[in-house]
C-alpha positions as CSV (number, residue, x, y, z in Angstrom):
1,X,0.0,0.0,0.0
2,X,1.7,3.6,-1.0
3,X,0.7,5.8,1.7
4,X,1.8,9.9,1.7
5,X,2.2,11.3,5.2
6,X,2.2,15.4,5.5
7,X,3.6,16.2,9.2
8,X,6.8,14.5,10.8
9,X,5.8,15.8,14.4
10,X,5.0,13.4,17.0
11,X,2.0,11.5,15.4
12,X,3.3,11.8,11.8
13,X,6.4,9.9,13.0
14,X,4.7,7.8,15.4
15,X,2.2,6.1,12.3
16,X,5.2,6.2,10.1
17,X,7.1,3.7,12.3
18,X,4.6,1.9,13.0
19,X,3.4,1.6,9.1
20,X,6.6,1.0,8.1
21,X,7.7,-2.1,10.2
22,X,4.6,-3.7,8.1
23,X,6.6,-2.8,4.5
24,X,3.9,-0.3,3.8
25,X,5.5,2.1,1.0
26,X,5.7,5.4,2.8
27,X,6.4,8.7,1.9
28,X,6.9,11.6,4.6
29,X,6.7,15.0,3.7
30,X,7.6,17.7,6.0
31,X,10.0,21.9,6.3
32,X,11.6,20.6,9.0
33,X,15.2,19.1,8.1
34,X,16.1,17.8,11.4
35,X,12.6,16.3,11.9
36,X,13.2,14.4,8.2
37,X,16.3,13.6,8.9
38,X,15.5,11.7,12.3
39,X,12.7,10.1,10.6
40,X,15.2,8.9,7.0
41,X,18.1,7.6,10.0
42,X,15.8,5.5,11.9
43,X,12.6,4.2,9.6
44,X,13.1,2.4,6.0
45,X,10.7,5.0,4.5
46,X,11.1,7.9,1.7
47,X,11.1,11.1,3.1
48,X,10.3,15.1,1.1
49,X,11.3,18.1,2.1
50,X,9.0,20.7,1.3
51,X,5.0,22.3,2.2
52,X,2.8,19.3,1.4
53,X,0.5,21.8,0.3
54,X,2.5,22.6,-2.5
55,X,1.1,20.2,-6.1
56,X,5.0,20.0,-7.2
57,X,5.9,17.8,-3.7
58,X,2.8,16.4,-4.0
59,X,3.3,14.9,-7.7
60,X,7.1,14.4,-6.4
61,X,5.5,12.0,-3.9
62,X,3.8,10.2,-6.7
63,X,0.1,11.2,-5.1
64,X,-1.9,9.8,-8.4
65,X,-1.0,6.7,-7.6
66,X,-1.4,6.6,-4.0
67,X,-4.1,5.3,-2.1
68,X,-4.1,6.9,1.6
69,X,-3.0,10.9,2.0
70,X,-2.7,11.6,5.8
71,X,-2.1,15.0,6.8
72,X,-1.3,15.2,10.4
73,X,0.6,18.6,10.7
74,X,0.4,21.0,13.7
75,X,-2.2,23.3,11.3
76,X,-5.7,21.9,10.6
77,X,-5.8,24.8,7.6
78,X,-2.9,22.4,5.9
79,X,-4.2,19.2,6.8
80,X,-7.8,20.2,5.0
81,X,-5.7,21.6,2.3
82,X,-3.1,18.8,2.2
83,X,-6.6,16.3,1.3
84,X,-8.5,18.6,-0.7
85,X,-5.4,18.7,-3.2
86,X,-4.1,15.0,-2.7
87,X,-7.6,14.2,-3.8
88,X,-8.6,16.0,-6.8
89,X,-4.4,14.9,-8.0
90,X,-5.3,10.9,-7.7
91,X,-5.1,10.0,-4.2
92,X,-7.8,6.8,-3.6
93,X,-8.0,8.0,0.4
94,X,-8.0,11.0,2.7
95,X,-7.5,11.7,6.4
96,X,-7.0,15.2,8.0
97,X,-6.2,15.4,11.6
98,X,-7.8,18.4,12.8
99,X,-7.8,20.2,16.6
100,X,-11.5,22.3,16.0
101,X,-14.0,19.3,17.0
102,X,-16.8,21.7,15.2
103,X,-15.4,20.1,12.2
104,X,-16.6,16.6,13.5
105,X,-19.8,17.4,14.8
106,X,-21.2,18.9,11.8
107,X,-18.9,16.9,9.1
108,X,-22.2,15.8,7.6
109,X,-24.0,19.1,7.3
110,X,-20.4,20.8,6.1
111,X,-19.9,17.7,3.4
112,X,-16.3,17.4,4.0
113,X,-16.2,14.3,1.5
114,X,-17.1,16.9,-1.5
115,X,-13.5,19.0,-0.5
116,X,-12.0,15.4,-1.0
117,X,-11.7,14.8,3.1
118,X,-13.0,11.3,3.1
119,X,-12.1,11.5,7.0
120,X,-11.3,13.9,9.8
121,X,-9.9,12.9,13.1
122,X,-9.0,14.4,16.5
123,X,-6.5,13.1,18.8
124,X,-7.9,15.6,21.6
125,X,-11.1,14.6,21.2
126,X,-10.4,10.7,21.1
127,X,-8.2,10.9,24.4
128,X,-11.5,13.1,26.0
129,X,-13.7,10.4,24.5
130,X,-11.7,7.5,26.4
131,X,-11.1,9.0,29.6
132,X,-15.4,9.1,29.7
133,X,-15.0,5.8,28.8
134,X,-12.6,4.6,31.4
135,X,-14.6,6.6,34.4
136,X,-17.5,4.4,33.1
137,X,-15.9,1.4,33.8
138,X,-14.0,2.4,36.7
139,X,-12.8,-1.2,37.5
140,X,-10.7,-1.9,34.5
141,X,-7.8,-0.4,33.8
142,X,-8.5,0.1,29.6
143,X,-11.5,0.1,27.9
144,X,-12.6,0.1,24.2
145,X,-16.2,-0.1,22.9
146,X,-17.6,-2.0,19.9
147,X,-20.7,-0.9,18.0
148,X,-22.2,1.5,20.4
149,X,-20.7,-0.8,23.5
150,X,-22.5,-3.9,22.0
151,X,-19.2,-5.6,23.2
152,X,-16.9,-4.1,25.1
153,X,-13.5,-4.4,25.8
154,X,-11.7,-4.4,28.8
155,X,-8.4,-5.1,31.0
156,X,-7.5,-5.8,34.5
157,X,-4.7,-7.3,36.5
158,X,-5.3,-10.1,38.9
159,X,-4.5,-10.3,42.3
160,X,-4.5,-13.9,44.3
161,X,-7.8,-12.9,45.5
162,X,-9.6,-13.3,41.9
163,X,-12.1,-16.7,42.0
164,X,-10.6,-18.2,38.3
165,X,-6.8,-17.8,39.4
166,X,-5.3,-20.9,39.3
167,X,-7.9,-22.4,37.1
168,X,-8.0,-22.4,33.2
169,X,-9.8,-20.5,30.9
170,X,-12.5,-23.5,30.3
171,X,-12.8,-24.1,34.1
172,X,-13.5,-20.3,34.6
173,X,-16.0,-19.9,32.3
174,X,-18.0,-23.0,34.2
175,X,-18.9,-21.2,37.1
176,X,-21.3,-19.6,35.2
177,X,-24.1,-20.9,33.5
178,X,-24.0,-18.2,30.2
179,X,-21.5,-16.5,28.6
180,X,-21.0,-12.6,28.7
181,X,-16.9,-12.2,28.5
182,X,-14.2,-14.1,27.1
183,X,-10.4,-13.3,28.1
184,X,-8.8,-12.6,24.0
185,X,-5.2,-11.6,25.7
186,X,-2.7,-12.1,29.1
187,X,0.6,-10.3,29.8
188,X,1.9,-12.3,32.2
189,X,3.5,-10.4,35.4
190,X,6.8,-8.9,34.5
191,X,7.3,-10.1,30.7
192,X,6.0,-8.8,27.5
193,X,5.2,-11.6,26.2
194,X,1.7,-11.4,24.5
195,X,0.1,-15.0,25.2
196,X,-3.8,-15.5,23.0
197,X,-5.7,-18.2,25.5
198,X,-6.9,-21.2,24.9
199,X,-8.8,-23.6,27.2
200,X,-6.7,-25.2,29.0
201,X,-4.5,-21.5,29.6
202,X,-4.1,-21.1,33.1
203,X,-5.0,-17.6,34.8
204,X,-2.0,-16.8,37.4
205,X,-1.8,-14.3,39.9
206,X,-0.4,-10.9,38.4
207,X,-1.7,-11.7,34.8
208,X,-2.6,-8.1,33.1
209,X,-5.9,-9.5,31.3
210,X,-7.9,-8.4,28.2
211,X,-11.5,-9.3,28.1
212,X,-14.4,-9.0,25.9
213,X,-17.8,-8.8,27.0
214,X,-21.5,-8.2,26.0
215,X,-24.0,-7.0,28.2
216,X,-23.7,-8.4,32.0
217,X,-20.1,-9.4,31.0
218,X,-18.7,-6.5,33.2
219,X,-20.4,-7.3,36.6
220,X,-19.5,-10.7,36.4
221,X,-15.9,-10.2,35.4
222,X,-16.2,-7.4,38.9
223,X,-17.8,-10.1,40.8
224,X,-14.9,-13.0,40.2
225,X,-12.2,-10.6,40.7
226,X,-13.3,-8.7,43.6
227,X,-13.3,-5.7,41.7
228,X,-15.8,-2.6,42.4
229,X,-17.4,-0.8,39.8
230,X,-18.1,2.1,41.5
231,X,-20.0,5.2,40.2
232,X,-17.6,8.0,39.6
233,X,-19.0,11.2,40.4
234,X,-16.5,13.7,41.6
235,X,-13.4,14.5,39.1
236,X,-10.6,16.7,39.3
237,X,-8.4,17.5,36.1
238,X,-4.8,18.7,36.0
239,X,-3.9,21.1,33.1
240,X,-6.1,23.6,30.9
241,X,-5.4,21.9,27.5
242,X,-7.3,21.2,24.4
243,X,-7.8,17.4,26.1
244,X,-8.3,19.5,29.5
245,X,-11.0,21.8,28.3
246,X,-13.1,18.8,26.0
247,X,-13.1,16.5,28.9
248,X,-14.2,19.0,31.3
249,X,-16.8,20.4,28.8
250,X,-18.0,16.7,28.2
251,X,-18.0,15.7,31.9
252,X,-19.6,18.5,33.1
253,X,-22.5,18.2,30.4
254,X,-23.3,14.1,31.4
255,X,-23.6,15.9,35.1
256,X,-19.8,15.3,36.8
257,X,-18.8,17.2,39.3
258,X,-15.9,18.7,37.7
259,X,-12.7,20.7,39.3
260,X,-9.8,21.8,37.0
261,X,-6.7,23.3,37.7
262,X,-4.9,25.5,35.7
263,X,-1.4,27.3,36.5
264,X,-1.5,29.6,33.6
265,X,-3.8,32.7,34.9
266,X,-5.0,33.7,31.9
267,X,-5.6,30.7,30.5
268,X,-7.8,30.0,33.6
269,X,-10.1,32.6,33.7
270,X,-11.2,32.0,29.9
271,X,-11.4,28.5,31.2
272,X,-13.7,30.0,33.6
273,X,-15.6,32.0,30.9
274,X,-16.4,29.0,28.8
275,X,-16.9,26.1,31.3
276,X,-19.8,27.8,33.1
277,X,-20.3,24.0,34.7
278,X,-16.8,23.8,36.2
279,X,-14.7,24.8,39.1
280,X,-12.0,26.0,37.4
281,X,-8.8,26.9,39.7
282,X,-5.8,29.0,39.1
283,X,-2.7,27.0,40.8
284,X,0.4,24.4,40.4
285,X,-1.4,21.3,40.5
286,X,2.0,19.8,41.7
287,X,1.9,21.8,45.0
288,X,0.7,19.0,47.6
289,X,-1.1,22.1,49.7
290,X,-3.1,23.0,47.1
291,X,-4.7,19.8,46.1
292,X,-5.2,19.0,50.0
293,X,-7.1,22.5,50.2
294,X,-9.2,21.5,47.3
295,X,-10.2,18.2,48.9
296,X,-8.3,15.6,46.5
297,X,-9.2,12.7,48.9
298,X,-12.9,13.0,48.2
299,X,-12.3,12.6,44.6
300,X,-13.5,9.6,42.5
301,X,-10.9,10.3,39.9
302,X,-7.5,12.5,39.2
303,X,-7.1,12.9,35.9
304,X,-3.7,14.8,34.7
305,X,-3.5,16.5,31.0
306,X,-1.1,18.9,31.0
307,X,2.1,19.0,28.4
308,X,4.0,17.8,30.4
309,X,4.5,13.3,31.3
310,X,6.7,13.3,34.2
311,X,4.0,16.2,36.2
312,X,1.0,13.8,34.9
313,X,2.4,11.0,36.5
314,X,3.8,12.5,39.4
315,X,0.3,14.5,40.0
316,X,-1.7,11.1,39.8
317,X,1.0,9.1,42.4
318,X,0.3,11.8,44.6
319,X,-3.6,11.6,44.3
320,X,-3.5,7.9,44.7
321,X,-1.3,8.4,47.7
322,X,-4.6,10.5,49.2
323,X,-6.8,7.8,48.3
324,X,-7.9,8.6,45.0
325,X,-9.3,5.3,43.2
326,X,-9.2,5.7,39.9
327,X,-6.3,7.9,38.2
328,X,-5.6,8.6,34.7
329,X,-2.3,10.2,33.3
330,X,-1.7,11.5,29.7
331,X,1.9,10.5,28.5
332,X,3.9,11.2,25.7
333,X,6.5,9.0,25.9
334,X,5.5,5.3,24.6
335,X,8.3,3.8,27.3
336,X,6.0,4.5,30.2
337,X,3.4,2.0,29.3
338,X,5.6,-0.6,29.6
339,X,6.3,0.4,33.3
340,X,2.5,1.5,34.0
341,X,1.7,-1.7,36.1
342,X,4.8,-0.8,38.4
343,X,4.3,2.9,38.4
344,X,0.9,2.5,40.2
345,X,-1.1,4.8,38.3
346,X,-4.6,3.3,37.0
347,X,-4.2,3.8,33.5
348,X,-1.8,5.8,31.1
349,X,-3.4,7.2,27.9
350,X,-1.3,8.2,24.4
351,X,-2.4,10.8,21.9
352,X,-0.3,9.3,19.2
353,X,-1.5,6.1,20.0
354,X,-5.2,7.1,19.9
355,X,-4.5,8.4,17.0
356,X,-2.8,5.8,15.2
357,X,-5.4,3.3,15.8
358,X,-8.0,5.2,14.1
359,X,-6.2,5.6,10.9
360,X,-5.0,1.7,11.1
361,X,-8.3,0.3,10.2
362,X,-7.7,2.2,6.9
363,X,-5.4,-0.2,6.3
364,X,-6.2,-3.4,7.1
365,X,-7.9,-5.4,4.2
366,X,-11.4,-6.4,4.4
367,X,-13.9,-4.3,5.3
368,X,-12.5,-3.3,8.6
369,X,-15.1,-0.7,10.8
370,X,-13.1,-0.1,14.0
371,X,-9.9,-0.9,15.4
372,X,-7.3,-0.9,18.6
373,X,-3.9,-1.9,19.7
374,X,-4.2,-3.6,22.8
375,X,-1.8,-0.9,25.2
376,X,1.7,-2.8,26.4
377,X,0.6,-5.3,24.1
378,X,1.8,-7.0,20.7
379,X,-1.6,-7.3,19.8
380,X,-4.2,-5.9,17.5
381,X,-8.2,-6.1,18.0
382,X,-10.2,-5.5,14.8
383,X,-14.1,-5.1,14.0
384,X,-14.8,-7.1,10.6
385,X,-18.3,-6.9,8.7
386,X,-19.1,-9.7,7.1
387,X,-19.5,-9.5,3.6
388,X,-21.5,-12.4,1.0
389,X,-17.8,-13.2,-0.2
390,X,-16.3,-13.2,2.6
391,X,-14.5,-17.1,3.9
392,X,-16.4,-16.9,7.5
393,X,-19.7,-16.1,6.4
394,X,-22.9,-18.9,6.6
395,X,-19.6,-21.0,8.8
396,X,-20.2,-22.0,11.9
397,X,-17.3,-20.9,14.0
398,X,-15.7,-24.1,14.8
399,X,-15.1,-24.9,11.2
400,X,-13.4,-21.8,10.4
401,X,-9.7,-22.2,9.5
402,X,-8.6,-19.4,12.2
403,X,-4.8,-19.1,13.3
404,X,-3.6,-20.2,16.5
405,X,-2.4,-17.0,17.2
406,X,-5.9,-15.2,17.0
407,X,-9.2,-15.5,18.5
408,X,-13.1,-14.5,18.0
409,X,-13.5,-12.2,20.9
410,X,-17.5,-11.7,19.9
411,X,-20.1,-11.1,17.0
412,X,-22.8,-8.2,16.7
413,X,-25.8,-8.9,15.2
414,X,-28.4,-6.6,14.5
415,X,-27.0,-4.2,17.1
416,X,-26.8,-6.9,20.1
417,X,-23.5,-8.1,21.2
418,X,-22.8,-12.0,21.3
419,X,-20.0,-14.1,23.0
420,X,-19.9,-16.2,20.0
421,X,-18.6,-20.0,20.5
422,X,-18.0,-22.9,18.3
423,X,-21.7,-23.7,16.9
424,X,-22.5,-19.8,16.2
425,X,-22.8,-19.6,12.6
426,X,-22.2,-16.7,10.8
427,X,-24.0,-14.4,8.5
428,X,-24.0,-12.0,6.0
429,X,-23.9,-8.2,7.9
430,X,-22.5,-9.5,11.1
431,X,-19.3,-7.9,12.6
432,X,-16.6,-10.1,14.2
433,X,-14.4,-8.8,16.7
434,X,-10.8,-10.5,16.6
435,X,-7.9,-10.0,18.3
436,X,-4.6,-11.2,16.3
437,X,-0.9,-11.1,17.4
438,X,1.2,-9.7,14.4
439,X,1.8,-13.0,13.2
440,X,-1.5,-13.7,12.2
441,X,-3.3,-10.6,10.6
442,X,-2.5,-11.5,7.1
443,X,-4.1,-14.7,7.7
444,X,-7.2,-13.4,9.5
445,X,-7.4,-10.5,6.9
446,X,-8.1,-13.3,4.1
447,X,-11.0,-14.5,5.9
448,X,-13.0,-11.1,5.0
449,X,-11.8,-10.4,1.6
């Protein structure tokens, strides 16, 4: 696949790597010299130097025949401009990262797809959109919904106390009568080694677990691990930014109690002035006092947004230490997900990651609708419709040829979410939710063509 990528900041270079350990053919465009020059030492891609907006670099990067334009620079103006051009040159495929989320609520009513903009996407908006999510599901440490949360995914670690550890997968899942979760993927404690279960895979104390469920799945995962879901009500966010303000906005209006802290005065009082729902608070969210003052131990969550990683995490071990239950951390650095069990914070979230996984599904063959790396995992989870040609389709499960190295985590039909096992037979319109190691997306990717 010849992809062109306009931007070689942080989420530019960040889907370049990742694009081009999978031999994509990729070509990244970008004015800054030292930021190309990182990028050409330390990724087998092609890089430009030049304004992607300009039609000479775009024909230099061969755009007629390319089939995905991504335009991820810091300005939205070039990213729209970047697509409009790319599209009316060749390009099969558009995608503009863009920071006004305006753009996204009224993309329909605007037409974006008749600039040539086949898709816009946010990073702020999908870290604001997960960290609802996560204080949702305040037991798990990651979640990820399917189809309007007709499945669900979710993680957690397990401690000795958990009812299935010791057991295997098949003698967990007999202590209950019906099926609303399946595990799809376990880290075991201190490796990174992705294992995909099987039956006869044993749950051990420590294991960081991935699970997918359907409705009723959650409380009964709660209920065997000793887990609470407990209603979070009262929030208090760390740092003014874009992902600051949306969260708080969003929060506010699904009736949170919401505090932020800001340290930049100005900044906070037009906080003030547009979040007519929230405390907003002029201070150093590192200062101990202050946090004390505002009454951090009768928060249900801490979230920390700022620019900064090491204050996030910092900010968040210091509101667990009060007794916070649930704390959230925005990072920057990909490193610090591999420590995030030891750190101690609940879960760490990555706007580059985010981001990437929206754009992935673009690439995956098949008709793939929605799509997330699993976080300190080497593993993917993908949302397949079912198409009349496709290998699965009118097969019942346990005849399918599927890899070893990937599992059906759950079907939707008609809007209703199914732990699917070996004598569900597939049909025409159904999604399939799959998680695959590396290994193995090729393989599973043949099975939806």
């Amino acid at each position: 696949m010849k992809i062109i990528i306009a931007g070689a900041g942080e989420v530019g270079f960040h889907l370049a790597k990742l694009l081009s350990y999978e031999s994509q053919e990729i070509t990244l465009i970008d004015t800054d010299r030292e930021s190309l020059s990182y990028a050409d030492n330390h990724l087998d891609i092609k890089v430009l130097k030049g304004d992607a907006t300009s039609i000479v670099i775009l024909k230099d990067a061969r755009v007629e025949n390319c089939d995905l334009v991504i335009g991820v620079t810091a300005s939205e103006t070039t990213n729209i401009t970047v697509c409009a051009i790319a599209k009316q040159l060749g390009a099969k495929r558009t995608i503009a990262r863009i920071t006004n989320t305006e753009f996204i609520t009224h993309k329909d009513e605007v037409g974006f797809t008749r600039f040539g903009i086949d898709e816009l996407i946010s990073p702020e908006s999908l870290a604001a959109s997960e960290i609802e999510l996560l204080l949702n599901q305040s037991a798990f440490k990651d979640s990820y919904e399917f189809e309007d949360g007709a499945l669900t995914m979710v993680s957690l670690s397990l401690s000795r106390t958990a009812s299935f550890v010791g057991k295997t997968v098949k003698e967990a899942a007999q202590q209950f009568s019906e099926f609303h979760f399946v595990p799809i993927a376990i880290q075991r404690f201190g490796t990174q080694y992705t294992i995909i279960p099987r039956g006869d895979t044993e749950f051990r104390d420590g294991d960081n677990v991935v699970f997918i469920t359907c409705e009723g799945g959650g409380e009964e995962l709660c209920k065997m691990t000793g887990k609470v879901n407990a209603p979070v009500k009262n929030v208090m966010i760390l740092g003014g930014s874009k992902i600051g303000y949306k969260t708080s906005r969003d929060l506010s209006l699904h009736n949170f109690n919401v505090k932020l802290i800001e340290k930049n005065k100005d900044v906070a009082f037009d906080l003030a002035d547009q979040l007519d729902k929230v405390l907003v608070i002029n201070g150093d969210g590192r200062n101990v006092e202050l946090l004390e003052e505002e009454s951090v131990s009768n928060m249900d969550a801490f979230i920390a947004v700022t620019g900064n990683s090491e204050t996030n995490i910092m900010s968040c071990l210091v509101a667990k230490s009060k007794g916070v239950k649930k704390t959230i951390a925005l990072v920057e650095n990909m490193d610090y997900f591999e420590l995030s069990q030891s750190i101690g914070i609940d879960t760490l979230i990555n706007k580059k990651l985010l981001a990437a996984n929206n754009i992935f599904r673009y690439i995956r063959k098949g008709e793939v609708v929605a799509m997330t790396k699993l976080n300190n995992m080497n593993a993917e989870l993908l949302e397949f419709k079912v198409q009349a040609s496709s290998k699965v389709c009118n097969k019942v499960i346990k005849d399918i040829n599927f890899p070893r190295s990937a599992i059906i985590g759950g079907v939707i039909r008609d809007g209703k979410g199914f732990i699917a096992l070996g004598d569900f037979k597939m049909q025409q319109g159904d999604f399939m939710v799959v998680c695959c190691l590396p290994k193995a997306i090729k393989s599973v990717e043949k099975l939806f063509l």
